[in-house]
BALOBA-1460 file (C-alpha; in Angstrom, 3 decimals):
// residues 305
<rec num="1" residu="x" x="163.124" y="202.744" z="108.361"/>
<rec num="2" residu="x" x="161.406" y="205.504" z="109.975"/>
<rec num="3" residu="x" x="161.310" y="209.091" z="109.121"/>
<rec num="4" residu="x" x="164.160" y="211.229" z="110.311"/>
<rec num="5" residu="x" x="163.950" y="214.222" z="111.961"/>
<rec num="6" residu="x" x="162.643" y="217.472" z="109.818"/>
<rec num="7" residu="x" x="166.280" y="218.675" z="110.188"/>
<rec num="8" residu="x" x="167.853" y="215.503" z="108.354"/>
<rec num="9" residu="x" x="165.911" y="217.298" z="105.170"/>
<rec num="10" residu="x" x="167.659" y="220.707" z="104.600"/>
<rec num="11" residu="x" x="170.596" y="219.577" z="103.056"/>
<rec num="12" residu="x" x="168.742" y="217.114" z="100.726"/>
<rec num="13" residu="x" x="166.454" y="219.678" z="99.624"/>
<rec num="14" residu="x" x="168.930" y="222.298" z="98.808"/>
<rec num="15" residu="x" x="171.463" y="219.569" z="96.866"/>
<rec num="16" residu="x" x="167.841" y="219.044" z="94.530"/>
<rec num="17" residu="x" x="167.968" y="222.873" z="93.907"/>
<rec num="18" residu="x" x="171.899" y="223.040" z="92.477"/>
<rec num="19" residu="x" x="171.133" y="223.026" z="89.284"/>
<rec num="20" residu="x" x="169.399" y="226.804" z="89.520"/>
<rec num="21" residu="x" x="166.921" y="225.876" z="87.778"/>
<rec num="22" residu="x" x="163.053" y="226.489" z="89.118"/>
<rec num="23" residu="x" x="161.355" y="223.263" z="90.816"/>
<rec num="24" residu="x" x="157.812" y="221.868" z="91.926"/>
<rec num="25" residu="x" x="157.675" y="221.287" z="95.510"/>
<rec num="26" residu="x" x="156.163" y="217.501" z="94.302"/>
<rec num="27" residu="x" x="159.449" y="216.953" z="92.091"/>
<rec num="28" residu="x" x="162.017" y="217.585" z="95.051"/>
<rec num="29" residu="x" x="159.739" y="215.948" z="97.287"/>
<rec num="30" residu="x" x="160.340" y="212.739" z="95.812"/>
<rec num="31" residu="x" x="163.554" y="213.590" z="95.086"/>
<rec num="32" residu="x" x="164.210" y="213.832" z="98.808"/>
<rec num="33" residu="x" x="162.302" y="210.358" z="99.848"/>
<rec num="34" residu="x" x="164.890" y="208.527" z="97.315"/>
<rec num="35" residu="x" x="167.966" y="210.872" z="98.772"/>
<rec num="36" residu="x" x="166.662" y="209.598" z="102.240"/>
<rec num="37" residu="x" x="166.026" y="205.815" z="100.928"/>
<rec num="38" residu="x" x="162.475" y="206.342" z="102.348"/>
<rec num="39" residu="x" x="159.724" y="203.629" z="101.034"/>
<rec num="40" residu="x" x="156.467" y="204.406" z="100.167"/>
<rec num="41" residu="x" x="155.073" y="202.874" z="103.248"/>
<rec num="42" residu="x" x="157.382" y="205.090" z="105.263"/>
<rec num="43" residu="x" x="155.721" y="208.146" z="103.621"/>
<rec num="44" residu="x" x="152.686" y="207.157" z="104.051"/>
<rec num="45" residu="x" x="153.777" y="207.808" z="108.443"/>
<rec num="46" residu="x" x="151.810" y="210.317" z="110.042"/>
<rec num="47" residu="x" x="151.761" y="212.855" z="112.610"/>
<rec num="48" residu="x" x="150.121" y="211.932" z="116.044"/>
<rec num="49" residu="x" x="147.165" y="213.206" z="114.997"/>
<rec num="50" residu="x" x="146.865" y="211.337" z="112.161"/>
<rec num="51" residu="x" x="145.924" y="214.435" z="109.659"/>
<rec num="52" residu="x" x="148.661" y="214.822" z="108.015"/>
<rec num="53" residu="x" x="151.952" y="212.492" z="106.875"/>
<rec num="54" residu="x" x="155.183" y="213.253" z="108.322"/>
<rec num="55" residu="x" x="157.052" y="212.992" z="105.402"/>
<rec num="56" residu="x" x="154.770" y="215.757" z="103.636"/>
<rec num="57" residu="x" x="154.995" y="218.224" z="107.010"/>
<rec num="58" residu="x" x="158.447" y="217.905" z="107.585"/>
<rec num="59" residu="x" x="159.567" y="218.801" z="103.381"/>
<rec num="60" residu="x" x="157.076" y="221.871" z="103.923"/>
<rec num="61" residu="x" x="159.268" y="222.696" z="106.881"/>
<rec num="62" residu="x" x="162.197" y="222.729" z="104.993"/>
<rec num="63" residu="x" x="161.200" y="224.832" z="102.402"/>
<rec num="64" residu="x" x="160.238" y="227.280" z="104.810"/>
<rec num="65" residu="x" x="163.535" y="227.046" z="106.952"/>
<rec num="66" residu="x" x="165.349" y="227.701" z="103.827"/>
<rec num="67" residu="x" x="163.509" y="230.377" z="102.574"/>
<rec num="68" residu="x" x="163.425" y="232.302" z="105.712"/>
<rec num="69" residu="x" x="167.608" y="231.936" z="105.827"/>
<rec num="70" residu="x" x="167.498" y="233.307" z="102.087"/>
<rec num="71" residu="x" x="168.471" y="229.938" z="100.583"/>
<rec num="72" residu="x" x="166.098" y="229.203" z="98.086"/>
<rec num="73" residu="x" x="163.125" y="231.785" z="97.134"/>
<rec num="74" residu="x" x="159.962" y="231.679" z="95.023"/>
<rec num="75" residu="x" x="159.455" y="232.227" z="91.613"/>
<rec num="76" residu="x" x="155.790" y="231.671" z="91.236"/>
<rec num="77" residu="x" x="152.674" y="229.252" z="92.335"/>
<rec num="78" residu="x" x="154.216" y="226.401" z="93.803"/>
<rec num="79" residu="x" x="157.607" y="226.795" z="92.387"/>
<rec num="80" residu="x" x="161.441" y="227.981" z="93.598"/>
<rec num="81" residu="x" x="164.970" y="228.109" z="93.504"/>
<rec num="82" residu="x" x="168.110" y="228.177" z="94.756"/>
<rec num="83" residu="x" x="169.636" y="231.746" z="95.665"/>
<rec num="84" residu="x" x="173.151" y="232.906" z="94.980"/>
<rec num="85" residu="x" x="173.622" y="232.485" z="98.831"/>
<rec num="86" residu="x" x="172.648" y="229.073" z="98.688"/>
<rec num="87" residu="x" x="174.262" y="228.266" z="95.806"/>
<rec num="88" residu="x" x="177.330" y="229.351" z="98.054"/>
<rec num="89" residu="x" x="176.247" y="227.670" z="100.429"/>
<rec num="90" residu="x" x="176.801" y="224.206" z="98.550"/>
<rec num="91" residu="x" x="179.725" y="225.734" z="96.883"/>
<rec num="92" residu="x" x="181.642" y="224.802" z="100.342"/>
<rec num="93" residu="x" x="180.131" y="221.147" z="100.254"/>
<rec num="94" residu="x" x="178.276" y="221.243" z="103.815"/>
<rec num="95" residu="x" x="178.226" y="217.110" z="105.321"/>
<rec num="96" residu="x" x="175.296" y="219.185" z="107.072"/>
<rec num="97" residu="x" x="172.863" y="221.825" z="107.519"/>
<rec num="98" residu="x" x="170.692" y="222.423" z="110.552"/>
<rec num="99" residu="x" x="169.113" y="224.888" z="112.454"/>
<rec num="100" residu="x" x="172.454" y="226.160" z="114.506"/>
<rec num="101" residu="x" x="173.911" y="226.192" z="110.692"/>
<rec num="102" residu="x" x="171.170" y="228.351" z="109.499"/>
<rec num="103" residu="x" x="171.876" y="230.980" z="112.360"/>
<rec num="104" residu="x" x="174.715" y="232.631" z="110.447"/>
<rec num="105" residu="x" x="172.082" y="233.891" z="108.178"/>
<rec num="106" residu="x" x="170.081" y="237.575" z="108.721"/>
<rec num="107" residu="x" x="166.903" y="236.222" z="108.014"/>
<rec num="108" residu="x" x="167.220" y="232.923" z="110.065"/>
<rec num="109" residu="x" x="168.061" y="235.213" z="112.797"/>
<rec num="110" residu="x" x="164.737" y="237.692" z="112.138"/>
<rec num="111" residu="x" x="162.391" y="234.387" z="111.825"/>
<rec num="112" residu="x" x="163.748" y="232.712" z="114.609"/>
<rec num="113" residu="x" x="163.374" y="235.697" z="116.773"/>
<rec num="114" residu="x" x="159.864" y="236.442" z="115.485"/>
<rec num="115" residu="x" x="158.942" y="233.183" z="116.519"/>
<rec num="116" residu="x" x="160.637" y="232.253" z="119.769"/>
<rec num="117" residu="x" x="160.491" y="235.918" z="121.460"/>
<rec num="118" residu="x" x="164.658" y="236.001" z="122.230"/>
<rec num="119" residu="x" x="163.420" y="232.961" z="124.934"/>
<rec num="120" residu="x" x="166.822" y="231.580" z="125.170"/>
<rec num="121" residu="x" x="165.319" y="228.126" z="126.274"/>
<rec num="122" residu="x" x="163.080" y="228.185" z="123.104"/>
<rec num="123" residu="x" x="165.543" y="228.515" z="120.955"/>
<rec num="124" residu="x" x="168.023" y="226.279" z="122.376"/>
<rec num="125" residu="x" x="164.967" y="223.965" z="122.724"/>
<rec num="126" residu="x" x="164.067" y="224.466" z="119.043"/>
<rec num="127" residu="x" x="167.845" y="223.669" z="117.465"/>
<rec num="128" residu="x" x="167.740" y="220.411" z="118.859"/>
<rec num="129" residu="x" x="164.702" y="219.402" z="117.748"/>
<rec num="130" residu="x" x="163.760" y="216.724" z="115.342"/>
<rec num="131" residu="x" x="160.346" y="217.772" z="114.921"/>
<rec num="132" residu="x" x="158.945" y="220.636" z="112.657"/>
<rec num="133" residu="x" x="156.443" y="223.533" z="114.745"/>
<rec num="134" residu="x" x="153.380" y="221.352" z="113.797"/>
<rec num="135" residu="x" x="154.136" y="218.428" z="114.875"/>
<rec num="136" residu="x" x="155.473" y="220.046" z="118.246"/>
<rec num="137" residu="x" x="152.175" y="221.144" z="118.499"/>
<rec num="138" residu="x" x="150.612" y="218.150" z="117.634"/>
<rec num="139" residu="x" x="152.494" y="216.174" z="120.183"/>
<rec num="140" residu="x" x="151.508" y="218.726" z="123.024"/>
<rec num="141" residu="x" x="147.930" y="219.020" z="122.158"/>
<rec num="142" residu="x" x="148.040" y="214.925" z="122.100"/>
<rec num="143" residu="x" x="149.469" y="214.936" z="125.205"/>
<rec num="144" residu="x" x="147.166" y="216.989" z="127.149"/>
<rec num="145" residu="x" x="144.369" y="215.524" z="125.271"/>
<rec num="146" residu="x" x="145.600" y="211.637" z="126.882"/>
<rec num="147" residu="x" x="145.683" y="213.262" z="130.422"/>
<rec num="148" residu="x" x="142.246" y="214.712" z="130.297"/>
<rec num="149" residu="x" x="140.975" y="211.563" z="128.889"/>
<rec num="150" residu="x" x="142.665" y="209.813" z="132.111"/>
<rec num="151" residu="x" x="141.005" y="212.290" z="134.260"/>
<rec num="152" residu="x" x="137.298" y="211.923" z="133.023"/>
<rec num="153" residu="x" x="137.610" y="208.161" z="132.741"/>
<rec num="154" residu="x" x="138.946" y="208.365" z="136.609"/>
<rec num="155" residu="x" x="135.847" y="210.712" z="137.415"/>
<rec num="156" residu="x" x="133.116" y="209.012" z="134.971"/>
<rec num="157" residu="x" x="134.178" y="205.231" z="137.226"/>
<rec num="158" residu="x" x="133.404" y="207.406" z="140.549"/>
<rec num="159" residu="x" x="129.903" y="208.488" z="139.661"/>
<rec num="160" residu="x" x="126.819" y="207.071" z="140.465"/>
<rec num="161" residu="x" x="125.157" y="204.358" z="137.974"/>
<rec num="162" residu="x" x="122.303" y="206.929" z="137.916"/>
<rec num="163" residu="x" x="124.735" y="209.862" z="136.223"/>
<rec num="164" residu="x" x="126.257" y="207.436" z="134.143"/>
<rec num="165" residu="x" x="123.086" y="207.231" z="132.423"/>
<rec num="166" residu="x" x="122.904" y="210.770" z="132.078"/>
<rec num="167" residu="x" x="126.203" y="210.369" z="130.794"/>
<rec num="168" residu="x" x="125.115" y="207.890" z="128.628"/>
<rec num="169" residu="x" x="122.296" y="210.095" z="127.344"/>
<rec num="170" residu="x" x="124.008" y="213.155" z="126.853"/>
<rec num="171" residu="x" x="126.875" y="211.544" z="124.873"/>
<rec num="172" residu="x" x="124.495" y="209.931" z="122.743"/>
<rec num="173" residu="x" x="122.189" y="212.939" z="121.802"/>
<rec num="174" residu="x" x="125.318" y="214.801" z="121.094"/>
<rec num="175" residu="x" x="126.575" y="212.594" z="118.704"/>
<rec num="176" residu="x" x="123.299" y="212.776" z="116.496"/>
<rec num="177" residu="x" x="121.142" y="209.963" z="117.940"/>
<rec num="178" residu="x" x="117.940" y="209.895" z="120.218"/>
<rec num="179" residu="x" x="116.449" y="213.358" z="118.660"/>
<rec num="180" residu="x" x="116.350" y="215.671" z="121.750"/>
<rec num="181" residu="x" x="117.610" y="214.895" z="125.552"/>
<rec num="182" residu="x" x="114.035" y="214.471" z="127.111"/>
<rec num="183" residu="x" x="113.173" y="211.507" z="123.818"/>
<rec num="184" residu="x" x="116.630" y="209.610" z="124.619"/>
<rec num="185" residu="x" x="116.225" y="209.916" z="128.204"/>
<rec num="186" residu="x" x="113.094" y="208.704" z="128.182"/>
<rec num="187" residu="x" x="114.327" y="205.195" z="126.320"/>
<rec num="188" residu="x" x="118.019" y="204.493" z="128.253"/>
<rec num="189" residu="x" x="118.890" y="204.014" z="131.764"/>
<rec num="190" residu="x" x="115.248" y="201.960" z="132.111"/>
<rec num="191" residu="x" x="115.537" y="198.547" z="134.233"/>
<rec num="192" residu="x" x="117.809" y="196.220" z="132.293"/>
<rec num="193" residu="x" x="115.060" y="193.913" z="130.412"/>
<rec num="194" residu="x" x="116.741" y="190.822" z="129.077"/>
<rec num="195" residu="x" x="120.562" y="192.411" z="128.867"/>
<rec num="196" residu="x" x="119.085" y="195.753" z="127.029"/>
<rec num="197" residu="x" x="119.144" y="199.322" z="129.214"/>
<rec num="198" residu="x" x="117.550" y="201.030" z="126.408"/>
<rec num="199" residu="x" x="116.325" y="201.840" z="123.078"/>
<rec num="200" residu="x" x="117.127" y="204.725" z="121.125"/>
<rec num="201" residu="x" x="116.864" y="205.984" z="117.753"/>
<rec num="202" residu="x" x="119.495" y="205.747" z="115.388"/>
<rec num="203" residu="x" x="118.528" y="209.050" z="113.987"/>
<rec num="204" residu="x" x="116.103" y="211.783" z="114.925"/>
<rec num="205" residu="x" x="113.145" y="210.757" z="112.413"/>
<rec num="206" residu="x" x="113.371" y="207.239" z="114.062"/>
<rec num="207" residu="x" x="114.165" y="205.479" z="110.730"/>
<rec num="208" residu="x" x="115.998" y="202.684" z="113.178"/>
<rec num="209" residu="x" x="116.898" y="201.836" z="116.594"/>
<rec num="210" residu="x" x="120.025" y="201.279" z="118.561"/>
<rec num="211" residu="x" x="119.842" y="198.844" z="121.849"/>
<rec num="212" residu="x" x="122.089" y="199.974" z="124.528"/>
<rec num="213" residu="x" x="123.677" y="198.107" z="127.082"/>
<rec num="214" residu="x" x="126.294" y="199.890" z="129.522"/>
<rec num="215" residu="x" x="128.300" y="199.018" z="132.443"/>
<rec num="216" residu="x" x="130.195" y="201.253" z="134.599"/>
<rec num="217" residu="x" x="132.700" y="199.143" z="136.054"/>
<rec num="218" residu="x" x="135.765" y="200.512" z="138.359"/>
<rec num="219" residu="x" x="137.903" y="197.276" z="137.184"/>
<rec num="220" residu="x" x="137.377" y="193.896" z="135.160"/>
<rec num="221" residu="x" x="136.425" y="193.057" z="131.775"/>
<rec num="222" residu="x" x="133.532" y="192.292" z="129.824"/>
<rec num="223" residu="x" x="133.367" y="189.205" z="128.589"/>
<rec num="224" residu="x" x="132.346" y="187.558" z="125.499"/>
<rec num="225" residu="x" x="129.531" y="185.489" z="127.715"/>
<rec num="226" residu="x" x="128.320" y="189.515" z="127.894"/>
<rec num="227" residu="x" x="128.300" y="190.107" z="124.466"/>
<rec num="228" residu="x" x="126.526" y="186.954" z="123.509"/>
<rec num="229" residu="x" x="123.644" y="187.935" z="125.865"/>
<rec num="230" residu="x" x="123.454" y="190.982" z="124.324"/>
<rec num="231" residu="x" x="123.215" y="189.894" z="120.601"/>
<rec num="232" residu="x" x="120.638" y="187.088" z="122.077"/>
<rec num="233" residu="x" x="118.269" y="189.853" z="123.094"/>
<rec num="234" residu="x" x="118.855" y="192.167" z="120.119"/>
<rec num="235" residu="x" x="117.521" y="188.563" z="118.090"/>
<rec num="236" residu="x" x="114.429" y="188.469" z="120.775"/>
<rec num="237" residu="x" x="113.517" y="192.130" z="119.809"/>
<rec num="238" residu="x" x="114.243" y="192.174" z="116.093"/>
<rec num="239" residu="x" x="116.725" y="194.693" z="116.165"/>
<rec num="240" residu="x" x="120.122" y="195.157" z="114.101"/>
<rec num="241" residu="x" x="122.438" y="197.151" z="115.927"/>
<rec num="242" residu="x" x="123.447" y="197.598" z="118.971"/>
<rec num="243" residu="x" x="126.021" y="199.806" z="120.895"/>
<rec num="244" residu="x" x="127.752" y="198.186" z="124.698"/>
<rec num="245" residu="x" x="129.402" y="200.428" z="126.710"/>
<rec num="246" residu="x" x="131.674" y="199.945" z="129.493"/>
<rec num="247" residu="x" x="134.231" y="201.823" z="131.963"/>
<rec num="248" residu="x" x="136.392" y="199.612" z="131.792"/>
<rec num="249" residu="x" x="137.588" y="197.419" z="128.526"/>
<rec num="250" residu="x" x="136.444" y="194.567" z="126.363"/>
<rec num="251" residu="x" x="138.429" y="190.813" z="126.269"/>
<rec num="252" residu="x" x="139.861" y="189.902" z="122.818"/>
<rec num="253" residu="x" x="137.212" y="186.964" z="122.751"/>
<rec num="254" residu="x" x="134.601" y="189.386" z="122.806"/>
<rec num="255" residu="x" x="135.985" y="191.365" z="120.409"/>
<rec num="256" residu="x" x="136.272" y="188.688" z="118.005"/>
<rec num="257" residu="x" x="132.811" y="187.624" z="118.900"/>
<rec num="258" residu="x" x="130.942" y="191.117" z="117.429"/>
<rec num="259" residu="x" x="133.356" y="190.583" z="114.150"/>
<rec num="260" residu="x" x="131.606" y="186.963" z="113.257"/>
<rec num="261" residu="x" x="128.001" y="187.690" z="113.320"/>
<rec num="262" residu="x" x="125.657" y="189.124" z="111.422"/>
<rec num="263" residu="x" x="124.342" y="192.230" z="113.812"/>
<rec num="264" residu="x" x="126.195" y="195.204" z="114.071"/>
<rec num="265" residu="x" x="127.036" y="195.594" z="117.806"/>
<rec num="266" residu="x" x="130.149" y="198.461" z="118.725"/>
<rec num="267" residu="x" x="132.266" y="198.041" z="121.725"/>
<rec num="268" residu="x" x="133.003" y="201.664" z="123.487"/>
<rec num="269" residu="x" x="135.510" y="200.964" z="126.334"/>
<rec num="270" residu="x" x="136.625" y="203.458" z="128.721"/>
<rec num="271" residu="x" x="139.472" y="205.060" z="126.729"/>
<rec num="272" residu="x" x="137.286" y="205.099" z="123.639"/>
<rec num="273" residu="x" x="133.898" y="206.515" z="125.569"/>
<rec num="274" residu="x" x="136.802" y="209.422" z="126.540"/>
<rec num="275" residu="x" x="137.296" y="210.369" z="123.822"/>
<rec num="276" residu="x" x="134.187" y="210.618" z="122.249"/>
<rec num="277" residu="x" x="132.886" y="212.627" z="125.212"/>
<rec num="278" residu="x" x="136.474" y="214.747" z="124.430"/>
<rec num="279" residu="x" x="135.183" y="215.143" z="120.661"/>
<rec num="280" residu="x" x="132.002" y="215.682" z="121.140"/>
<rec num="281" residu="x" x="131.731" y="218.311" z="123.999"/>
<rec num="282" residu="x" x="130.108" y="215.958" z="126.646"/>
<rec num="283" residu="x" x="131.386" y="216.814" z="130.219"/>
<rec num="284" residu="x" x="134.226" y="219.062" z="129.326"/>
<rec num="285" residu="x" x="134.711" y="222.855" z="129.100"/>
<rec num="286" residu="x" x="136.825" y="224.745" z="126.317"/>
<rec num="287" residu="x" x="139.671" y="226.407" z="127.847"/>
<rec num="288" residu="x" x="141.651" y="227.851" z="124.383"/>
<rec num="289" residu="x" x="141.933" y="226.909" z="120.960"/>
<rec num="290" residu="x" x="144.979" y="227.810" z="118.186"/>
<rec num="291" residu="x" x="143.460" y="227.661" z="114.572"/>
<rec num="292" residu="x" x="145.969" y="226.845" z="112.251"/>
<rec num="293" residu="x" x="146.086" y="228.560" z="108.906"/>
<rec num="294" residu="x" x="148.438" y="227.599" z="105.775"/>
<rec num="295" residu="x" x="148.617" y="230.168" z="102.456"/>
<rec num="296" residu="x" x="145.353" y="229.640" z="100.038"/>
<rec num="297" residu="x" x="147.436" y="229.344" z="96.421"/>
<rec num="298" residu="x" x="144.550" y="229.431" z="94.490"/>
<rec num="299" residu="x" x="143.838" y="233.208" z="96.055"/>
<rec num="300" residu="x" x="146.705" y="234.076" z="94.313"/>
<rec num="301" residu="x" x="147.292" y="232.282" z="91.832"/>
<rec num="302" residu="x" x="145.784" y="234.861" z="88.921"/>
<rec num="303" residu="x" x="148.024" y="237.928" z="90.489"/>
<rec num="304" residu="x" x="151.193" y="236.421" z="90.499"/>
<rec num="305" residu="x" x="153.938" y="237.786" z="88.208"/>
């Protein structure tokens, strides 16, 4: 099974709390998964982004939930328990608890309109959801990160082959290879000799060398027939590695071509040459950026009562 939604996880956490006694966030953390029959592979289920687990985000979540309604409360580093209200709170034997549960309490109320602004549609918004505030923001920052990468692949196919060496170059140099702009331009985009565009060095001492090969294409795929040629002329000029780049996208035969022989050559389709641009600053401007911040125990640790 998959992970339920970050509400599904109140009620569990608080029923691992009865007792009144003080708990590790690790300890009720498992104690949750079993509650929830979740496996270890199920755990292991990320966010979009892939930095953190789900599981891990959305327990985190709860915690905070119920703290902020005055359910639970710390005692020290890394450690709570259940309040007197929350102890009520099971007292009644809820089948439930979720966010439109939680609004009954003062401090709910305060947090939630701290954090949504008294935007009715916000709030509304935010008591259905099934995701925690991270992963909201994961899933919106994923999503406008696909539709620029859809709009620089659309614009990268309409240049001419001329800037898509520059391209080339520029993406290159910014991820660390070539040494400067003027020494990698000088070595790619050159008349194709033998299925190689270029040289470049691997790193800016010129330890090694990377061929390149790269072919803007508007539609198609490359072949293995492609590749092959490729790896034949890295063998005529001694070299190891090589990197092919296309607009467009790889078949699986030539995928499964690069994984059974002894060079190293990478496939960058369109999607993937996207993103890298994306990552590494190459054709795209910075229009805002949210820096997320969690508490640093270990600052406190040593003044804590």
């Amino acid at each position: 099974m998959s992970v339920p939604g970050f509400q599904d996880f109140l009620l569990p956490f608080l029923l691992e709390l009865e007792d009144a006694k003080e708990h590790q966030l690790d300890q009720v953390a498992d104690a949750v998964a079993a509650r929830l029959k979740l496996s270890d592979e199920d755990r292991k289920e990320t966010i979009p982004s892939g930095n953190q687990r789900k599981f891990e985000n959305r327990v985190g979540w709860a915690r905070t939930y119920l703290k902020k309604s005055g359910l639970i409360e710390s005692v020290g580093r890394g450690r709570f328990k259940i309040t007197t209200t929350g102890s009520g709170v099971l007292a009644n034997k809820p089948t439930k608890i979720d966010m439109k549960f939680l609004e009954q309490f003062p401090g709910y109320q305060e947090f939630r309109k701290t954090s949504y602004g008294g935007n009715g549609k916000k709030v509304e918004s935010a008591l259905l959801s099934t995701e925690t505030p991270l992963e909201s923001l994961d899933q919106a920052y994923q999503a406008i990160r696909k539709e620029l990468a859809e709009e620089l692949l659309e614009r990268v196919k309409k240049c001419t082959p001329l800037f898509f060496e520059q391209l080339v170059v520029d993406l290159l140099v910014a991820m660390g290879y070539g040494g400067s702009r003027i020494d990698a331009g000088k070595r790619v985009g050159q008349k194709g000799d033998g299925g190689i565009d270029g040289i470049i060095d691997e790193d800016k001492l010129g330890l090694d060398v990377v061929c390149i090969q790269a072919k803007k294409w508007t539609n198609g795929t490359v072949g293995r027939p492609d590749i092959q040629a490729f790896a034949g002329s890295l063998e005529e000029r001694k070299a190891k590695k090589g990197v092919f780049i296309t607009t467009t996208d790889f078949s699986k035969e030539a995928y499964d071509f690069v994984k059974n022989i002894e060079k190293r050559i990478v496939l960058i389709n369109g999607e993937r040459l996207t993103e890298l641009m994306i990552d590494h600053g190459v054709g795209v401007s910075e229009v805002t950026r949210y820096l997320v911040k969690k508490a640093d125990l270990d600052y406190f640790a040593g003044g804590l009562e």
